[in-house]
VOBA-1610 file (N, C-alpha, C; in pm, whole numbers, padded with zeros to 5 digits, always signed):
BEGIN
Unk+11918+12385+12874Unk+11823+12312+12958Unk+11769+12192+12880Unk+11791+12071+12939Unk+11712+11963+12853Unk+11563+11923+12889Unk+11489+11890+12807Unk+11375+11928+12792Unk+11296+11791+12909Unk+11205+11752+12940Unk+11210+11627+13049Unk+11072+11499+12948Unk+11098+11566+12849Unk+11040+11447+12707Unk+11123+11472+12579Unk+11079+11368+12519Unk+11161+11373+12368Unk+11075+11450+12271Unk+11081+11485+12191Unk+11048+11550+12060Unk+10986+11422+12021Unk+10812+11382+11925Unk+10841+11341+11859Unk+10824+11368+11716Unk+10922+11281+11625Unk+10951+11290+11491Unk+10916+11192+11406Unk+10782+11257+11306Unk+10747+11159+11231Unk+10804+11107+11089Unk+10802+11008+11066Unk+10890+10942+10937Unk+10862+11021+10823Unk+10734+11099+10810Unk+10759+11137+10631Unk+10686+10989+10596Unk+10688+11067+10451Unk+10704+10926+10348Unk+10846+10885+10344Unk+10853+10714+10404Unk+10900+10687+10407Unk+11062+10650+10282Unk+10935+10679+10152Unk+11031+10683+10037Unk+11146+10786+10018Unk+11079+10904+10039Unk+11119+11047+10065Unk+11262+11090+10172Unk+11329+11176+10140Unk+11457+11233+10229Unk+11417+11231+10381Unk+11255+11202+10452Unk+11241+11184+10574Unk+11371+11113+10683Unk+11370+10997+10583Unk+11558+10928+10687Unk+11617+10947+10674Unk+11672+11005+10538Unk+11815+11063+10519Unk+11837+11155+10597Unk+11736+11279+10616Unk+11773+11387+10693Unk+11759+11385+10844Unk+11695+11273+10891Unk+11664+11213+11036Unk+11803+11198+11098Unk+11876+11100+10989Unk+11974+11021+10993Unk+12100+11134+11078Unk+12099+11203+10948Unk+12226+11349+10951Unk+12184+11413+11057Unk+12026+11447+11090Unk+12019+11529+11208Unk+12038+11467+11382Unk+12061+11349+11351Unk+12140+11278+11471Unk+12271+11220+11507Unk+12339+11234+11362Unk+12451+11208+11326Unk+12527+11376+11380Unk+12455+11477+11366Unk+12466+11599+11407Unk+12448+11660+11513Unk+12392+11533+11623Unk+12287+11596+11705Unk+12392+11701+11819Unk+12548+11667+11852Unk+12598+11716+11935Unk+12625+11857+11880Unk+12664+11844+11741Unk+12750+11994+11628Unk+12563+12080+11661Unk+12452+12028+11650Unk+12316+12130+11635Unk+12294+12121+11792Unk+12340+12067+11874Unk+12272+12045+12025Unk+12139+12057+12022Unk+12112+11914+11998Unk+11982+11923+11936Unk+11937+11816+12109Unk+11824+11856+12127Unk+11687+11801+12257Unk+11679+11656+12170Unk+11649+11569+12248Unk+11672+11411+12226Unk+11507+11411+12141Unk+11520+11321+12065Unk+11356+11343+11963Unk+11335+11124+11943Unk+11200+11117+11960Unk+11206+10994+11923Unk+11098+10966+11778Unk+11162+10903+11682Unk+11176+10884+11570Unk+11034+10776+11574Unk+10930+10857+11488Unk+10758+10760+11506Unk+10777+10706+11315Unk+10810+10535+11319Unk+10831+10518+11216Unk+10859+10383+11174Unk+10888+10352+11081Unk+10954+10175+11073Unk+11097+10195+11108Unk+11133+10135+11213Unk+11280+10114+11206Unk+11374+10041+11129Unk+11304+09926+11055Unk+11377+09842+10898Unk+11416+09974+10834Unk+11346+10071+10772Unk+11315+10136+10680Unk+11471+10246+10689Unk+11431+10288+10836Unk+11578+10371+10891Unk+11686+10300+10860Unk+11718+10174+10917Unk+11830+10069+10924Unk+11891+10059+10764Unk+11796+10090+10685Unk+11822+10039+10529Unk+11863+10136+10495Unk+11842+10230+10499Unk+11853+10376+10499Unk+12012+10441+10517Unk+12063+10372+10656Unk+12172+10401+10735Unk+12261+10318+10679Unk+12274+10239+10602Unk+12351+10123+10560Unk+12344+10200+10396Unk+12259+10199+10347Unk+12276+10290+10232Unk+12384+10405+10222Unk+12359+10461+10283Unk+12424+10600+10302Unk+12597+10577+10373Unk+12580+10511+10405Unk+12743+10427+10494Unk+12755+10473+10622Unk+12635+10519+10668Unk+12642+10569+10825Unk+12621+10457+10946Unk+12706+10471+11019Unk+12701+10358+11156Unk+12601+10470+11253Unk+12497+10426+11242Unk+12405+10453+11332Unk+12295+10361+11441Unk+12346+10370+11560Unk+12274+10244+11638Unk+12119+10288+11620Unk+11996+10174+11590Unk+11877+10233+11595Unk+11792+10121+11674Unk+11740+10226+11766Unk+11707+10136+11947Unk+11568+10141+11923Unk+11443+10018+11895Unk+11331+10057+11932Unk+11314+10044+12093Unk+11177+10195+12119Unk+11170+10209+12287Unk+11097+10289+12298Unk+11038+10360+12361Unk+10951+10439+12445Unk+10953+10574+12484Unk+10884+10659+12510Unk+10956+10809+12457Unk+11042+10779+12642Unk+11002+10768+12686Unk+11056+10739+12824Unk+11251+10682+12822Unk+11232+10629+12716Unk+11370+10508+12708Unk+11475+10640+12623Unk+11368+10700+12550Unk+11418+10797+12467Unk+11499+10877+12474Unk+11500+10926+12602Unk+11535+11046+12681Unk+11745+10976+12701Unk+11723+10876+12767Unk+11814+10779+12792Unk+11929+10749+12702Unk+11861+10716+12612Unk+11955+10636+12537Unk+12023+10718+12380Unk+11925+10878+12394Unk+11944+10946+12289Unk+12123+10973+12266Unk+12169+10995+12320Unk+12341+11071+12353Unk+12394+10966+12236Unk+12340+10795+12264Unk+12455+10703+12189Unk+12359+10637+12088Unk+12235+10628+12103Unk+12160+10562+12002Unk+12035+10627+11961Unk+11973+10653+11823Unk+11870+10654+11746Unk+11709+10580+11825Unk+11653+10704+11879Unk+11529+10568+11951Unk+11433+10561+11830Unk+11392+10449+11839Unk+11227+10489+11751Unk+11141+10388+11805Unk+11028+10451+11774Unk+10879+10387+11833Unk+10847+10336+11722Unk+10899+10216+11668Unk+10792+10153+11587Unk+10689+10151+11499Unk+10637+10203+11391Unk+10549+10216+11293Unk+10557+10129+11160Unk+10482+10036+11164Unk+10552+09969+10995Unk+10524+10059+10898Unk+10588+10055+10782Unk+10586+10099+10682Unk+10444+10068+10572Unk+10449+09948+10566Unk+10342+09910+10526Unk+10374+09804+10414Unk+10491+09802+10381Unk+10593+09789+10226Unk+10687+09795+10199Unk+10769+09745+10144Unk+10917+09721+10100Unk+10909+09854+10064Unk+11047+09967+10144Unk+11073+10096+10037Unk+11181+10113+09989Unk+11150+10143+09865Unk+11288+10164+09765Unk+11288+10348+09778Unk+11413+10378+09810Unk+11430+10524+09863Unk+11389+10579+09712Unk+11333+10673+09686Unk+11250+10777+09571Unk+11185+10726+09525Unk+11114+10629+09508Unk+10997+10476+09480Unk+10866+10526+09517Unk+10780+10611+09584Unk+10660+10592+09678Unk+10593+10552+09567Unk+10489+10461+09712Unk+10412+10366+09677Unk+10295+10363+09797Unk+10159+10336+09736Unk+10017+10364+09810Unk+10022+10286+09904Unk+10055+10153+09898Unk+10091+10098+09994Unk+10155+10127+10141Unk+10226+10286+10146Unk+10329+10291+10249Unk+10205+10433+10333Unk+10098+10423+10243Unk+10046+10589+10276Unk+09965+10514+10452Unk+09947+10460+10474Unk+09842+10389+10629Unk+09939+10397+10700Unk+10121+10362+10662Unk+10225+10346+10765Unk+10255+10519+10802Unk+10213+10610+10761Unk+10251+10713+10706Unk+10165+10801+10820Unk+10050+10803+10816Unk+09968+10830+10855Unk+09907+10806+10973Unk+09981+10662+11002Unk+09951+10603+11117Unk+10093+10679+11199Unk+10151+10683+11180Unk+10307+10784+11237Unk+10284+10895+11325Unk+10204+10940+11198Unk+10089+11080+11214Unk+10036+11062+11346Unk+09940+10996+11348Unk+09837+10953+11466Unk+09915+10946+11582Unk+09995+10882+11573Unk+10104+10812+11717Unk+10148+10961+11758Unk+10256+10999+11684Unk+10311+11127+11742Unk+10194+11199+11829Unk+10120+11212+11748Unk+10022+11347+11785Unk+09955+11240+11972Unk+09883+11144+11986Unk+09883+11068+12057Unk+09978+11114+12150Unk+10120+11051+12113Unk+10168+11067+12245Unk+10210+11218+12283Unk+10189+11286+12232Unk+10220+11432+12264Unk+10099+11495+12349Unk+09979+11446+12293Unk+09854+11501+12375Unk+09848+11415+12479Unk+09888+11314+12518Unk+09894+11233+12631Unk+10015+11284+12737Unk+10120+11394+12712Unk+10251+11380+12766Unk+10357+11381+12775Unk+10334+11247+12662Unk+10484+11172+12672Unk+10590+11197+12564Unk+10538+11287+12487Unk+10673+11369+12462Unk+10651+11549+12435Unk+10701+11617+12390Unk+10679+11776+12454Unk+10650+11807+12279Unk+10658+11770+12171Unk+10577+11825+12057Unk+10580+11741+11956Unk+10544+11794+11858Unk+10560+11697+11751Unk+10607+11771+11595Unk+10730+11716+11554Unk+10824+11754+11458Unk+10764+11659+11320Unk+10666+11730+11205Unk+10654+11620+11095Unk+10774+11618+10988Unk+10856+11520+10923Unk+10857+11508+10829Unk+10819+11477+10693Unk+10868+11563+10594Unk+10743+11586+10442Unk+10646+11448+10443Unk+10571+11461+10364Unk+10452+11371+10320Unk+10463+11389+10165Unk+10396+11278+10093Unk+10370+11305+09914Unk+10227+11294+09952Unk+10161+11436+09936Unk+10033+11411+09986Unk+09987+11347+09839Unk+09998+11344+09729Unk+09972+11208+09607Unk+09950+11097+09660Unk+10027+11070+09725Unk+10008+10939+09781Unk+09904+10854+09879Unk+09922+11011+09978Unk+09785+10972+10077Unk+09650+10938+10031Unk+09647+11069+09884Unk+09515+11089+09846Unk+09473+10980+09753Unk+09560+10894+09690Unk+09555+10763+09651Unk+09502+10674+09714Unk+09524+10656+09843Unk+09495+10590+09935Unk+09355+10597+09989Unk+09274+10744+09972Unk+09192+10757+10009Unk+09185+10864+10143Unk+09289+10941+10152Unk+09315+11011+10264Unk+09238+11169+10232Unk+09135+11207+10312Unk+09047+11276+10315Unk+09059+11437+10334Unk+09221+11488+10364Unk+09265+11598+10427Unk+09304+11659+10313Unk+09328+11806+10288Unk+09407+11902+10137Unk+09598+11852+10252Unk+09594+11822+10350Unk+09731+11791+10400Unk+09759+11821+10536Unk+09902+11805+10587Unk+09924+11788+10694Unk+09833+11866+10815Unk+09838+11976+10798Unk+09783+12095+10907Unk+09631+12045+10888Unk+09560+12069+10793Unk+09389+12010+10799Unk+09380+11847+10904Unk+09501+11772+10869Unk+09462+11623+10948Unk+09507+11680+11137Unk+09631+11716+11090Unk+09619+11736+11240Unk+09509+11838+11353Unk+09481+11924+11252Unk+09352+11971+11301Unk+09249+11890+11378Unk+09187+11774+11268Unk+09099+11703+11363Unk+09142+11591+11378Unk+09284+11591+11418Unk+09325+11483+11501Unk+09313+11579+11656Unk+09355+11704+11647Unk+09326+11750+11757Unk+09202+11755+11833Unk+09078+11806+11756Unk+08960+11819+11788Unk+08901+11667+11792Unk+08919+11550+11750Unk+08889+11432+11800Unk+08915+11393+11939Unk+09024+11433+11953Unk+09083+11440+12083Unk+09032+11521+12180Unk+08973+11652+12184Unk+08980+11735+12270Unk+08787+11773+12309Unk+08733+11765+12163Unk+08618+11774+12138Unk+08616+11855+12121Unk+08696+11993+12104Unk+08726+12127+12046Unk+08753+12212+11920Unk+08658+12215+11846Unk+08735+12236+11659Unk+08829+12332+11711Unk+08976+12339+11635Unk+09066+12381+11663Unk+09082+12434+11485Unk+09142+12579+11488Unk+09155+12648+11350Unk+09318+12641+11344Unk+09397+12595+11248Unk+09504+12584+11236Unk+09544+12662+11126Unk+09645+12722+11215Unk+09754+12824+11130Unk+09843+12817+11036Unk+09866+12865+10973Unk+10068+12791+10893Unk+10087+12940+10918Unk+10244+12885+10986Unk+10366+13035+10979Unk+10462+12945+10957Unk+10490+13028+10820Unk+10656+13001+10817Unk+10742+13081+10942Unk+10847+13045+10945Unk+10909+13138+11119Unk+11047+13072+11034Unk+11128+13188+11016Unk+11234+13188+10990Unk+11376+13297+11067Unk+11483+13268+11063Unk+11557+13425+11145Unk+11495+13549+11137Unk+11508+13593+10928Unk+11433+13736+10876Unk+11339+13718+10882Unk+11213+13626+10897Unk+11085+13670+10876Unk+10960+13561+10941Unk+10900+13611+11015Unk+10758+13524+11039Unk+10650+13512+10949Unk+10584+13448+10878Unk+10485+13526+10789Unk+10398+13440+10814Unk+10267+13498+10778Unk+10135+13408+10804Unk+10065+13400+10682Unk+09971+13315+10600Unk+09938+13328+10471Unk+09755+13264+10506Unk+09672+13372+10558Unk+09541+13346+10611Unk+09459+13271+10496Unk+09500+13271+10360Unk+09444+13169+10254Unk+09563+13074+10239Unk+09559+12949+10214Unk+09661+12870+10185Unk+09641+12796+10034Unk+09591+12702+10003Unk+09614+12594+09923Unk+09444+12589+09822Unk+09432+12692+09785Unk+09346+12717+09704Unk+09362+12854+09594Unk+09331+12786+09461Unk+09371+12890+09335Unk+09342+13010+09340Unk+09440+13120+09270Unk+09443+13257+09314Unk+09304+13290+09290Unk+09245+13232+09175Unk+09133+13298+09094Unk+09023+13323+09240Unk+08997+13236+09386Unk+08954+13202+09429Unk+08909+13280+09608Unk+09057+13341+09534Unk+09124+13409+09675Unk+08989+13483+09733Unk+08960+13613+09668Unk+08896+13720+09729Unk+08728+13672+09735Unk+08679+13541+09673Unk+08585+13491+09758Unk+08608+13404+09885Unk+08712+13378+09934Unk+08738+13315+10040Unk+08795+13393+10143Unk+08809+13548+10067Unk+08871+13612+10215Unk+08750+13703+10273Unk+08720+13684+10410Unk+08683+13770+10458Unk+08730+13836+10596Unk+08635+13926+10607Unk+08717+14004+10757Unk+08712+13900+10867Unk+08616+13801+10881Unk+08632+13716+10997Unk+08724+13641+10999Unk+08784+13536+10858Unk+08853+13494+10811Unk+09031+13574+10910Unk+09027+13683+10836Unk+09128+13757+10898Unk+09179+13777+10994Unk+09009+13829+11105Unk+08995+13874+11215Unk+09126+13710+11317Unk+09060+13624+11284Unk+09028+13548+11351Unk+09193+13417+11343Unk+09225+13471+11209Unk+09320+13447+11176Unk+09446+13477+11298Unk+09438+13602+11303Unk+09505+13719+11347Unk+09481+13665+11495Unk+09398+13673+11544Unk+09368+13607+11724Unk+09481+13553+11731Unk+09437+13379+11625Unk+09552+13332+11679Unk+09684+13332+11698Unk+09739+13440+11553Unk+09895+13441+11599Unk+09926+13506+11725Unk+09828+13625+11748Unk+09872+13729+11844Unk+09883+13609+12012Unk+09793+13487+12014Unk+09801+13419+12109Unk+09928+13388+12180Unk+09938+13265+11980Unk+10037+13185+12043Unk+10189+13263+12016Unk+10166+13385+11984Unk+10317+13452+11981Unk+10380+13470+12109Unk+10258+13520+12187Unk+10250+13568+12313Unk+10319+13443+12383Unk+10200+13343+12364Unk+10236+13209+12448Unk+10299+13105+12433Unk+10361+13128+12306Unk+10475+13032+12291Unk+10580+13085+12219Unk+10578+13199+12207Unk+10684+13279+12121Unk+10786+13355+12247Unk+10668+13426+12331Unk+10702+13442+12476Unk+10729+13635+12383Unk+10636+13657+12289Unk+10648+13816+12227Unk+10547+13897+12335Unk+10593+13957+12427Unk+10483+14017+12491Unk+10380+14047+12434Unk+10415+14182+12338Unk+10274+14268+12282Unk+10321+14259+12125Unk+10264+14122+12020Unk+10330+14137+11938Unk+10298+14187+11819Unk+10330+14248+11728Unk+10247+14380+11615Unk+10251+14267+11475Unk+10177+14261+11440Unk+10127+14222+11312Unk+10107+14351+11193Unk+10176+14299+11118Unk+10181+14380+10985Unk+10093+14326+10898Unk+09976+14396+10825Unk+09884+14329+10783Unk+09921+14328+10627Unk+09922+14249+10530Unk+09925+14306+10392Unk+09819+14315+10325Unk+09822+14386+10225Unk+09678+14435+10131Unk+09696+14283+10053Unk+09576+14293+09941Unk+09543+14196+09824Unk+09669+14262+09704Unk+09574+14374+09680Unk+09575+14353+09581Unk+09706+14498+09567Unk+09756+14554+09470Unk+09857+14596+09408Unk+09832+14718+09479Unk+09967+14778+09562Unk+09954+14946+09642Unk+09835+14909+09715Unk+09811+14775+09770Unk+09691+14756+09845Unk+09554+14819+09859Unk+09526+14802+09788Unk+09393+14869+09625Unk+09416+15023+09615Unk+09479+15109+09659Unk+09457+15235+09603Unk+09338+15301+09685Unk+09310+15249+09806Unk+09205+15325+09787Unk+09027+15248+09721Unk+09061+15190+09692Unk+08938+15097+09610Unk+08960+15117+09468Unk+09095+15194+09393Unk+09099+15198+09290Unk+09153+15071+09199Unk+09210+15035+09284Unk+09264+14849+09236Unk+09234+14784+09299Unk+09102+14757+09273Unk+09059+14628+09392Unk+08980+14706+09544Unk+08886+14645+09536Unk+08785+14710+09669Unk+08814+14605+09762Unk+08866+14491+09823Unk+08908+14456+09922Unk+08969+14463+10038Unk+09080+14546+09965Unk+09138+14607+10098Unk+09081+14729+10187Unk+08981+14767+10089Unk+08917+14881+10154Unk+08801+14839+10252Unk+08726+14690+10189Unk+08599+14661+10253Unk+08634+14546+10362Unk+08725+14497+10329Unk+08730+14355+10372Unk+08878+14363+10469Unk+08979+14395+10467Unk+09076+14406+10512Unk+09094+14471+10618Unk+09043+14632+10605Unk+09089+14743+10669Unk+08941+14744+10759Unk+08871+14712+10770Unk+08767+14680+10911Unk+08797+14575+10985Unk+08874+14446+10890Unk+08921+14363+11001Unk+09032+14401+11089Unk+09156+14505+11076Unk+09233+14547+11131Unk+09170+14612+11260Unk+09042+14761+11205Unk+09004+14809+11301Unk+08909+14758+11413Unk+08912+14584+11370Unk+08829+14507+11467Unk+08922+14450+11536Unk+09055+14464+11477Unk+09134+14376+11606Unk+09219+14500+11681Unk+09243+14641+11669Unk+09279+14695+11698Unk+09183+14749+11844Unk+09068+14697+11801Unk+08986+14761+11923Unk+08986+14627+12030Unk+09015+14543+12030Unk+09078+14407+12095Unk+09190+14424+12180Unk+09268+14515+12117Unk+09367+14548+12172Unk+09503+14490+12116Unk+09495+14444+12030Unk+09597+14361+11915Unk+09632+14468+11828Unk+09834+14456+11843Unk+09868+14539+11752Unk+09900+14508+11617Unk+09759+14543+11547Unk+09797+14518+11392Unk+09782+14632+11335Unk+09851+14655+11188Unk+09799+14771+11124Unk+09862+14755+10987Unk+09802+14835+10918Unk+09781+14781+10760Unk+09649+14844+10701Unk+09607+14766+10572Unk+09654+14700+10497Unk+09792+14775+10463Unk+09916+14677+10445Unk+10014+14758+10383Unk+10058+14702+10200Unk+10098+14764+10149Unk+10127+14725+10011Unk+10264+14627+10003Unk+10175+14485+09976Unk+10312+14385+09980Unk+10405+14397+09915Unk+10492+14453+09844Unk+10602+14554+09789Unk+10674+14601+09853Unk+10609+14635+09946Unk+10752+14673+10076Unk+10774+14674+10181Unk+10676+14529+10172Unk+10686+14494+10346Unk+10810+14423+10378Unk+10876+14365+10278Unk+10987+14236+10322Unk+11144+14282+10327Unk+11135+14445+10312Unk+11340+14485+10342Unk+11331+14487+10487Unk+11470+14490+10477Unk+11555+14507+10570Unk+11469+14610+10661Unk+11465+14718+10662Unk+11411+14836+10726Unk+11218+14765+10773Unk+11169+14732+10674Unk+11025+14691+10700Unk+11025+14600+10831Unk+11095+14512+10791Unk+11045+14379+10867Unk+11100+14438+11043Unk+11162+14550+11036Unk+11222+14519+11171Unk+11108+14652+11286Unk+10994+14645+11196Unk+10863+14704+11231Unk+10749+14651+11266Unk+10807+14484+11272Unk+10688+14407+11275Unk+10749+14290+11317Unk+10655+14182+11404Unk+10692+14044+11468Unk+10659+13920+11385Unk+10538+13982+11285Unk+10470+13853+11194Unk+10430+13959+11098Unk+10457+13912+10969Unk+10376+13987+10845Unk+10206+13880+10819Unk+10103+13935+10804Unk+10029+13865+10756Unk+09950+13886+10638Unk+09982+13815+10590Unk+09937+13776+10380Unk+09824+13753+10401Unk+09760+13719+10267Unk+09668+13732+10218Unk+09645+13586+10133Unk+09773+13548+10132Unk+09755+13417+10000Unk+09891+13335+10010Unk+09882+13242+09965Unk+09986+13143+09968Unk+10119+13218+09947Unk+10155+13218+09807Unk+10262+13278+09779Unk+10271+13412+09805Unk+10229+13496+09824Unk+10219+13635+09924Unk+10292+13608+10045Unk+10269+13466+10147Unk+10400+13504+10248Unk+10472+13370+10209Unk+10486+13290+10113Unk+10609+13215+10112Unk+10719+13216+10053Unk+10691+13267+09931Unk+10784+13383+09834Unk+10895+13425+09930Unk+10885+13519+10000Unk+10968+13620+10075Unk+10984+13522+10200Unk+10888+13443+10204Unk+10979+13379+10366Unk+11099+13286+10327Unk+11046+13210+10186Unk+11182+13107+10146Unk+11300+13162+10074Unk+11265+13294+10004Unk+11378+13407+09945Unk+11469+13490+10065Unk+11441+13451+10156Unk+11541+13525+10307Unk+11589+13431+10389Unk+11500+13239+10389Unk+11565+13176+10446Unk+11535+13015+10431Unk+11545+13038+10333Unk+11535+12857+10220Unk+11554+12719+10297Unk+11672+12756+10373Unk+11729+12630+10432Unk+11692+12664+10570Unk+11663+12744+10632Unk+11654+12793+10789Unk+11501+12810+10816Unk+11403+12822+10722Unk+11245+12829+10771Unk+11177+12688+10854Unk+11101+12742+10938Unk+11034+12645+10946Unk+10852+12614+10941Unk+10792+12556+10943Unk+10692+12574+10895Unk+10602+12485+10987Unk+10501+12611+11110Unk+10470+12581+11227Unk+10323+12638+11244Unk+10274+12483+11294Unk+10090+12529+11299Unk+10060+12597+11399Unk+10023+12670+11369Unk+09953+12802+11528Unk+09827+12738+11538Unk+09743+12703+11672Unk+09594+12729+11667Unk+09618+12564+11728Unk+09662+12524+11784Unk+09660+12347+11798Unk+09674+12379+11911Unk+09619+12265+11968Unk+09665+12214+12171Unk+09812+12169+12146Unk+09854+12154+12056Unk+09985+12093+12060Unk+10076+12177+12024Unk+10217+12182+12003Unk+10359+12236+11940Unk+10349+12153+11800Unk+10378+12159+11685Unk+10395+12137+11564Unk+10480+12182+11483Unk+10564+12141+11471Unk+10658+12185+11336Unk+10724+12105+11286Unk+10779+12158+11124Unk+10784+12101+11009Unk+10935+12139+10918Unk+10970+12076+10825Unk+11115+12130+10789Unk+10992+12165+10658Unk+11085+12302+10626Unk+11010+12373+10489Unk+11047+12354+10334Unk+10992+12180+10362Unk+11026+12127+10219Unk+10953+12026+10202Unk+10988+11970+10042Unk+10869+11835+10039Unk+10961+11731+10062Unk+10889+11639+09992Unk+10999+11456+10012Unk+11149+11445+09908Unk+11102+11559+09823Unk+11281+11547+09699Unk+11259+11338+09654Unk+11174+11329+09602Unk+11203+11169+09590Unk+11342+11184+09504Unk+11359+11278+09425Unk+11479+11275+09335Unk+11577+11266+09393Unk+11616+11283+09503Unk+11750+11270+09586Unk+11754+11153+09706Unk+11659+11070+09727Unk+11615+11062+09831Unk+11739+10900+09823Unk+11829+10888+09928Unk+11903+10810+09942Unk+12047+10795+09880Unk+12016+10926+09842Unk+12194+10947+09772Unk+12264+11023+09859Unk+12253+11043+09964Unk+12335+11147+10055Unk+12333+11259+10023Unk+12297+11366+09978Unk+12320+11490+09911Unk+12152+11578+10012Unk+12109+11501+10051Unk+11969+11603+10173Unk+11985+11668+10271Unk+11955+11768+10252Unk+12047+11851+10376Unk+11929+11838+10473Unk+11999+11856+10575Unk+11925+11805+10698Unk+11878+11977+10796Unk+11978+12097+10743Unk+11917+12215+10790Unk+11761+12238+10821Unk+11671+12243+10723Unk+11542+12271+10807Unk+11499+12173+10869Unk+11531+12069+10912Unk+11463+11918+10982Unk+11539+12014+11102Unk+11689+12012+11142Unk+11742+12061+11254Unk+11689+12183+11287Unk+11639+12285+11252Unk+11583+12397+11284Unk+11432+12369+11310Unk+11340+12321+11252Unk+11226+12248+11286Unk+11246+12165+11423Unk+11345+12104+11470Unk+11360+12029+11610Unk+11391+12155+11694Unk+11507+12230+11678Unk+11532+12326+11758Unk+11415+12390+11805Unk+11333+12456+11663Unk+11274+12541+11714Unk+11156+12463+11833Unk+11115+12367+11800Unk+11001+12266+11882Unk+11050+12290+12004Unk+11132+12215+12018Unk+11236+12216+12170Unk+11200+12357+12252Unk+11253+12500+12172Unk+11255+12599+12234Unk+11100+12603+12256Unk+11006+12599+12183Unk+10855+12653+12209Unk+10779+12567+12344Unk+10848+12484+12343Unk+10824+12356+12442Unk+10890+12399+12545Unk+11012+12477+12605Unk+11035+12500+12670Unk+10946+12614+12749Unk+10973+12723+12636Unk+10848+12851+12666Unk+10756+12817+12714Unk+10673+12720+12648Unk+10526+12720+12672Unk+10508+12644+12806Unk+10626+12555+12884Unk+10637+12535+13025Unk+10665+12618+13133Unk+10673+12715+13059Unk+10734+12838+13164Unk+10537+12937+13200Unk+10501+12936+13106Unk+10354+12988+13111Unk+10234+12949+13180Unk+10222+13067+13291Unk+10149+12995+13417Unk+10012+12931+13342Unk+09944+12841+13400Unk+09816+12744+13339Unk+09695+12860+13356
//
């Protein structure tokens, strides 16, 4: 079924494998049957890009409207300058406003309509924050790009979503030392809402079970390693269980991620960064994708950074960018099927 908007897809840092893998994933688009996506970005930047690499790729600026159209034989993109001459693995502060402004547009035209989600490519968040860019990264900006928009603070999720494994990581981007003052049961509770939502409503998981994981080691013992899971964890479960949400846990992260575990559960949910990314990128490196729950919008991401080290030598694989579109496409479809 083709979708009746384009995907859109933001440039990345422009320095970064963002075009290389743009490039391949349209150069691919018939071998991935990939939903037509329009490219929010400098089109010089692509063009230089495509000539680099020795690829004949037509690149059409146009409208997500034109998008739809002209995807089969040509590359659309909407326009974004760069900001700056880019030398592919080069970034430069200069390119972080073109970058960001990409940002803005996509999200824009997606909450307006006019296209059905929005696919980011990596960022050097170094760069932004050079610039003066105010967010820890992608998911925090689009947050209140949403709630600017809506007038709604909106709590945003990260799930990795891969074939073997969904995982949720309710602390993200703050030092371990830090963790167990930042976790609490509401934290959790609330965490947890939202996957069970949007699993439902854009996953299309009827009744879907969350596997909870402990902190700390055999998920304290009991309070013998660590009193968290006893105080903090295991009341937030029995607060969402009385909700009617199937979670249960704390379980000891040790053996939540075989073969046999995972096929007991729809989403594992961590506790800490590397607690669910570890095991989500050790089962599917090239195939994860990395998707904000908790937004008015569809969001997703290929589960990698910019590689400036490779960036224009042909060698970027374009797998999680194509699975990041796929998966958009499909959630976009779902979530049209779901009465208002």
């Amino acid at each position: 079924m083709l979708l009746d908007r384009p995907l859109a897809l933001t440039q990345g840092d422009p320095a970064g494998i963002g075009p290389d893998i743009t490039l391949a994933a349209w150069t691919g688009r018939r071998e991935h049957k990939l939903q037509p996506f329009l490219y929010v970005g400098d089109p010089t930047v692509l063009a230089a890009r495509a000539q680099l690499l020795g690829l004949d790729v037509p690149i059409v600026e146009t409208d997500p409207a034109g998008a739809q159209s002209i995807f089969s034989a040509s590359l659309p993109v909407y326009p974004v300058a760069a900001g700056a001459v880019v030398a592919p693995g080069e970034a430069h502060v200069a390119t972080a406003r073109g970058t960001i402004s990409a940002i803005e547009t996509a999200v824009s035209l997606t909450l307006q309509g006019s296209t059905a989600a929005v696919v980011t490519n990596p960022i050097a968040k170094s760069v932004l924050y050079a610039s003066g860019f105010g967010f820890p990264g992608h998911t925090e900006f689009l947050a209140d790009l949403a709630e600017r928009a809506s007038g709604t603070k909106a709590m945003p999720v990260m799930m990795l979503a891969g074939p073997k494994l969904r995982a949720i990581p309710v602390t993200i981007h703050i030092p371990v030392k830090d963790i167990p003052s930042v976790l609490t049961e509401e934290l959790i509770v609330e965490t947890c809402r939202i996957a069970h939502r949007d699993l439902k409503e854009r996953f299309g998981i009827a009744q879907p079970r969350l596997a909870v994981a402990g902190l700390n080691p055999h998920a304290g013992e009991e309070g013998a390693i660590g009193q968290e899971d006893r105080d903090i964890i295991h009341p937030a479960i029995t607060a969402l269980r009385r909700e009617g949400i199937h979670a249960f846990g704390p379980l000891p992260a040790d053996t939540m991620f075989h073969d046999e575990a995972r096929g007991r559960y729809d989403v594992a949910i961590c506790m800490y960064h590397d607690q669910a990314l570890i095991p989500a990128k050790a089962l599917g490196f090239d195939t994860s994708v990395n998707v904000t729950l908790g937004l008015p919008f569809i969001r997703t991401s290929p589960d990698h950074g910019t590689a400036f080290g490779i960036a224009g030598q042909g060698v970027a694989r374009e797998t999680s960018l194509v699975a990041a579109l796929t998966l958009a496409a499909e959630l976009a479809e779902k979530s049209a099927k779901v009465p208002a």
